[in-house]
N, C-alpha and C positions, 0 to 999 in steps of 0.2 A: 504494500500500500504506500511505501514513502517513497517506491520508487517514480509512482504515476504522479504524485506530488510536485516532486522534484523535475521530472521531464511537462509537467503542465506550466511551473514555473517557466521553466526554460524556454518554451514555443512561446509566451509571452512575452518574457522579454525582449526589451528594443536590440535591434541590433547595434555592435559597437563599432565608431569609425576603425578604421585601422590606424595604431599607432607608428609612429613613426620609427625606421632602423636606427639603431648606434650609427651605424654609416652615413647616414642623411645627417643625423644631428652632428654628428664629425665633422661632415663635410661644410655645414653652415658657419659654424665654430669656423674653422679653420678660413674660410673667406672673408670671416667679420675680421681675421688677425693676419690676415694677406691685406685687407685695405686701411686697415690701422696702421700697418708700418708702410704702407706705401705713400700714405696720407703724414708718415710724418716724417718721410726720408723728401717728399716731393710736397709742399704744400699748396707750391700757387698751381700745379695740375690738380690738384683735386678740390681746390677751391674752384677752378674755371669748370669743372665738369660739375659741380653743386650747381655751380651759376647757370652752368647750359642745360643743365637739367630741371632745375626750379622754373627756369624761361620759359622750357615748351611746356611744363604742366600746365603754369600759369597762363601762356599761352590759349591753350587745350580746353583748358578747364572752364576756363573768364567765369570765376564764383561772381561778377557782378552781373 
């Protein structure tokens, strides 16, 4: 009897996204610390691609 319990439980519940790998999370991690020292070896390149980048959103986007 706790077995049909248990499997009734189960066919209810929601389904779960899937979580993410060590590898994906690795790999995220390690880009955020690829452009941290690139951003601090090189500042006026990645200050101009902030810039070129914020441009076309705001561009893109015109929030007014």
């Amino acid at each position: 009897m706790a077995t049909t319990k248990t499997a009734a439980r189960a066919s209810n519940a929601r389904p779960q996204a899937p979580s993410k790998s060590s590898d994906e999370v690795d790999m995220g991690r390690d880009l955020v610390e690829y452009l941290k020292e690139y951003a601090r070896e090189k500042p006026e390149v990645a200050a101009l691609w902030c810039f070129g980048i914020g441009f076309i959103l705001g561009w893109k986007l015109k929030p007014w």
